[in-house]
N, C-alpha and C positions, 0 to 999 in steps of 0.2 A: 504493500500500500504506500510507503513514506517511498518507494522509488515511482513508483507510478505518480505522486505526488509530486517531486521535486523535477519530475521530465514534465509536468503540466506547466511549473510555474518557471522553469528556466526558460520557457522557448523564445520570452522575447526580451531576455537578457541580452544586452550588447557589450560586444567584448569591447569595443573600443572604450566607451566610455569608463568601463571598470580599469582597463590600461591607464586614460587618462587621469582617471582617480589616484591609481597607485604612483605613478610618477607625479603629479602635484603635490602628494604626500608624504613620499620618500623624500625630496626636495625640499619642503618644512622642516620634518622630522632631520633630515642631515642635516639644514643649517643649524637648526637648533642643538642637537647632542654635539658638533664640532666644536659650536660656539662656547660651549657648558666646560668641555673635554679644553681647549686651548686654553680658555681661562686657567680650570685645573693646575696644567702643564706651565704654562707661563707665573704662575704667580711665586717661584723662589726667585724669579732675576729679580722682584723689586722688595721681597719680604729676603730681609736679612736677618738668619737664626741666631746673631748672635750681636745683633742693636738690641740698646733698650731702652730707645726710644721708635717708637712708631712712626710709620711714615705718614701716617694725616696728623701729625704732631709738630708746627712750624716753629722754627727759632728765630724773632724778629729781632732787630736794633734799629737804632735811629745813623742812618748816612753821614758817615763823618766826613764835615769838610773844613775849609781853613776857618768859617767863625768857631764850629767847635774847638779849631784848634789855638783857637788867639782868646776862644773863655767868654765870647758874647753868645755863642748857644749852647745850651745843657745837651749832654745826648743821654739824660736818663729820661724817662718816660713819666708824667704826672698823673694824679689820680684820675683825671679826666680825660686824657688820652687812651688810657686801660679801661674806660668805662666807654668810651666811645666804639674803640677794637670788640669789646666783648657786647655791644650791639650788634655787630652786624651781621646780617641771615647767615654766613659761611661758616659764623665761629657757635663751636659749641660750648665751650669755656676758655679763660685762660689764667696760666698761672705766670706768676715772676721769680725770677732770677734773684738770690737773696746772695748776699757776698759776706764774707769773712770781714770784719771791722777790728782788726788786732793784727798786727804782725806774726806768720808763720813761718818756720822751717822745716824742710823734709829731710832726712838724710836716713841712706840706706848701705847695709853694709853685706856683700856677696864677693866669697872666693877671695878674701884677703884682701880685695878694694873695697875702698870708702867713698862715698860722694854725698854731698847735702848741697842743698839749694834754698834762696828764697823761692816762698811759692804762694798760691791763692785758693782759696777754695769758696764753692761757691753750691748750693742747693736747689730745687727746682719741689714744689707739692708732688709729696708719696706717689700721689693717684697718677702721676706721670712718669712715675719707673716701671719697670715691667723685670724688675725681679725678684724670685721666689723669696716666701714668706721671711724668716727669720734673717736672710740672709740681709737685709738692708732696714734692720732696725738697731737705735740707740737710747739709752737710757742712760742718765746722768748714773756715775762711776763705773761704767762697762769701763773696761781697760785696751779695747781695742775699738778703732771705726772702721767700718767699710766705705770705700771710695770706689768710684767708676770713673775712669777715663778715657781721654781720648785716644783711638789707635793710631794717630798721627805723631803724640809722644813717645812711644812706642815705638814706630819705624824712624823717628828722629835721632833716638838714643843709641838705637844698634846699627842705622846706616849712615849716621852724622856726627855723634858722638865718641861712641866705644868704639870704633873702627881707627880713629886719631891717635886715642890717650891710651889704648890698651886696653880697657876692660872687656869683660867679656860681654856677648851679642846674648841675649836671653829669651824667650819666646813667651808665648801667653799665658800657658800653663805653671811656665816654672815662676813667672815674676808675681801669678798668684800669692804662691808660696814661699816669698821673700818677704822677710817682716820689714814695715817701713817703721820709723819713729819719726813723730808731728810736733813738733816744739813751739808751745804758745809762744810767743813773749809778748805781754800785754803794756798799755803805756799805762795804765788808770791805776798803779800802785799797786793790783795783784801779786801773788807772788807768780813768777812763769810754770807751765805747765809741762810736762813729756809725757807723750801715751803713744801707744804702739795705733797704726794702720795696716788695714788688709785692703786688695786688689778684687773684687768682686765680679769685676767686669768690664769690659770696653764697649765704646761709640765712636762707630764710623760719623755720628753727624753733630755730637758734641764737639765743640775744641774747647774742655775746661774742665775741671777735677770736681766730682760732684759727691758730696757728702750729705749723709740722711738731713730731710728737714727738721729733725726733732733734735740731731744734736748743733746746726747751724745757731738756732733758737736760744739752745743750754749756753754754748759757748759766745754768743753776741754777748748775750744776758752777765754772761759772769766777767768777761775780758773782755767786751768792747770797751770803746772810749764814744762815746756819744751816741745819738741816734743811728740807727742801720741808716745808710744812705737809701734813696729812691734806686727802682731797680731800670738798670742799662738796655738789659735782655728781658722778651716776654717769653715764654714755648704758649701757644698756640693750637687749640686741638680744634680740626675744623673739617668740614662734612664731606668733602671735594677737593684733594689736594688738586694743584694745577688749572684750578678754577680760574678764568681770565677775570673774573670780578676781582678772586685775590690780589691779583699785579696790577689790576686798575688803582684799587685802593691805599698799597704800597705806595705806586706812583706816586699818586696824588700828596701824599703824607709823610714823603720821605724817608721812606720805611727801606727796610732791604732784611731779604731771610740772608740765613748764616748756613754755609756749607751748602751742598751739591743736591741740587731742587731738581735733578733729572729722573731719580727715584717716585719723586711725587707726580713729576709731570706723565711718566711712562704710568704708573699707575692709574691715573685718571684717563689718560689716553686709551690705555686696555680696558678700561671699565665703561668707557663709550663706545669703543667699538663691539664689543663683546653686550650691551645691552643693545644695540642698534642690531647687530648681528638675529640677536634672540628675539626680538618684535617681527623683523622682517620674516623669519622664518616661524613666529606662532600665526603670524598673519595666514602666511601659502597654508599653512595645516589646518587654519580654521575655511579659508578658501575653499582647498582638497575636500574638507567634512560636507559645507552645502553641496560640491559636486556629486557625491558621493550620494549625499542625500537630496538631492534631484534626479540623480539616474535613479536612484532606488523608487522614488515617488512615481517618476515615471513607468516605468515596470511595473507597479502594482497600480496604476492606471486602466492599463492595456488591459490587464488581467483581475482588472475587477471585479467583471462580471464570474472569470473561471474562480475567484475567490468567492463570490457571496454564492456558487452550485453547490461548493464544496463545503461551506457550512451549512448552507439546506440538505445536505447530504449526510451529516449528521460529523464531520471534519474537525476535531479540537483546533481553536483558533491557535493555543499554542503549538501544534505541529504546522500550519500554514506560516505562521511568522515567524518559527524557529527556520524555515529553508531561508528565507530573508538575511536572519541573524547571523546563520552562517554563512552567506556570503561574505556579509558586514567586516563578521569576526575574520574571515579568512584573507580579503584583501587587506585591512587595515594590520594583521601581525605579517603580510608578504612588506609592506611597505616599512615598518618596523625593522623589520629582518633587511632589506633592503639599507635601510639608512646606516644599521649599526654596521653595514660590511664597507658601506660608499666615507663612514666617519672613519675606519679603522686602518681605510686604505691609505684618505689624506691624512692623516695622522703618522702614518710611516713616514711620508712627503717631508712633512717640515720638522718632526720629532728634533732628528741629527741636530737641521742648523738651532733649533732651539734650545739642546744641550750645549752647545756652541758659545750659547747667549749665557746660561746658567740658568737653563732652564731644567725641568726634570720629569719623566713619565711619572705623571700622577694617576693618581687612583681611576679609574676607570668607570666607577660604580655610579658617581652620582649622574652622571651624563645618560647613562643607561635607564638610569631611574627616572628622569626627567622625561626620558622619550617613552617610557613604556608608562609613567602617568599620562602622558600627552594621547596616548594610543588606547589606553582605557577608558578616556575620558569622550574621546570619539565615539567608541564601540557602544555606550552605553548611552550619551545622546542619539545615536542611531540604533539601537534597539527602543529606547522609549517610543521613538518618533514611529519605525515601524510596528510593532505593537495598536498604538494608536489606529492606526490608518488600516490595520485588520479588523480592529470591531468597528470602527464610523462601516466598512465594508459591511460585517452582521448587521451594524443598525441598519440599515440603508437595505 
């Protein structure tokens, strides 16, 4: 009976159209899982596992030019300056830059060399680090702090430095584990301070030694000599890095970010292209659906009449709309299957030069996921759709 059945209601199935279907929707569904998959794949060139600072996290200052340098313009920022930055649509918050107000010295002793320096240190609010828990906390008498530095001091010291005088070249891991000692000397009558430092981390986009904000606070508070100055630098956490509003507003206000804004730019860049990408291709797949579900309307047209004998005939409507469904079902998982093979092919294409870039074969799953929600979500508006239009056929 269901073969007799399904040879009544095939006969005036048109293959082209069902082609046409599958290729519109293969086409959707591959730009879309591409688009999902590059993103993936692309996003370790601008996420760097071992900043800790984020790349929608901007370091602003004020443009230094000769008034700042003859003493007629301030280049620290006022409270009304900071309050006007953190209006504007692109900024979610910001925080400031808080400085050491007391004289420091660092000196480190490795391998029977000695070195110390005058130095600076400078804080930024907790909620703008990104490292793990305990490791970047301070409480008045701990005996030791944790600092983050820049990896620029770093390649200064081993290929400008210790390369000259002799010392030895040390790498990330070991200078960890090198104990630093911080020597207050305060003007304000204190007595001077010595306490050991630890190395917790580096920043490619910091250039400045940054120490927890709780002990910044402890020690202004006990060894500054006056008010904390206003702060030089803001960090900036904002919705769109690479935003052309951003550099309009810089412009306009004098402003200039600190360090190499090609991270932010390339990720705003991929995140336009890669959401342009994924529209245009939900678009062709909702296109594909009405096509689909216009051949199918059509068909069950033609054969309305052989649909309303066949439930006069005593025909469960769900076996008449289940031949339907399976069509449904079977073009929309060919075009599915279709996409994951047309996404897996260019994805070999550009993979290489992408590792090239620093990029990396990512996960594969969510892409997959997204096309076969996309492909569910079809199957089961066109089953609603035909279901329907079999009983309006009984009523009728």
């Amino acid at each position: 009976m269901k073969k007799i059945l399904r040879h009544l209601l095939h006969r005036n199935l048109s293959a082209a159209q069902l082609i046409g279907f599958v290729l519109s929707n293969f086409t959707g569904l591959a730009i879309v899982i591409l688009g999902v998959q590059f993103f993936v794949d692309a996003r370790p060139i601008w996420d760097d596992e071992e900043s800790f600072i984020r790349k929608d996290y901007l370091v602003i200052n004020k443009r230094i030019t000769a008034a700042n340098t003859l003493g007629r313009e301030a280049s620290n920022f006022t409270p009304a300056e900071i309050k006007d930055l953190g209006e504007q649509p692109w900024v979610r918050r910001v925080g400031e830059f808080t400085s050491a107000n007391y004289r420091i010295y660092a000196s480190v002793n490795t391998g029977g060399h000695s070195m110390s320096t005058y130095m600076f240190l400078e804080s930024i609010p907790t909620s703008f680090i990104d490292v793990a828990g305990t490791d970047w906390e301070f409480h008045p008498g701990d005996k030791s702090v944790p600092i983050i530095i820049s990896k620029d001091y770093l390649s200064l010291y081993n290929f400008g430095f210790a390369s000259t005088v002799g010392m030895p070249t040390v790498s990330e891991s070991a200078i960890k584990s090198i104990p630093l000692t911080l020597a207050i000397r305060p003007d304000n009558g204190r007595a001077p301070l010595d306490m050991e430092a630890h190395i917790v981390g580096f920043s490619n986009r910091l250039n400045t030694i940054l120490v927890p904000e709780s002990f910044m606070t402890w020690s202004n508070a006990t060894y500054g000599e006056g008010p904390t100055p206003p702060p030089s630098r803001l960090i900036v956490d904002v919705s769109s890095p690479g935003d052309v509003k951003i550099n309009e507003y810089l412009e306009a206000h004098g402003l200039e970010v600190a360090g190499d804004k090609s991270g932010s730019q390339a990720s705003f860049l991929v995140n336009v292209i890669a959401g342009v990408a994924l529209m245009v291709g939900i678009l062709i797949t909702v296109l594909s659906f009405f096509i689909l579900l216009l051949s199918v309307s059509l068909i069950m047209q033609k054969n309305r009449q052989k649909i309303h004998s066949l439930i006069m005939l005593g025909v469960e409507l769900s076996d008449i709309s289940g031949v339907y469904v399976r069509i449904v079902a079977g073009v929309n998982l060919l075009a599915f299957l279709l996409a994951i093979g047309g996404m897996l092919l260019l994805r070999g294409s550009y993979l290489p030069s992408l590792q090239g870039m620093g990029g990396a074969a990512g996960n594969v799953l969510p892409s997959l996921a997204v096309g076969a929600l996309l492909t569910l979500l079809l199957i089961v508006f066109n089953v609603i759709s035909i279901r329907r239009r079999v009983s309006r056929a009984f009523l009728n």
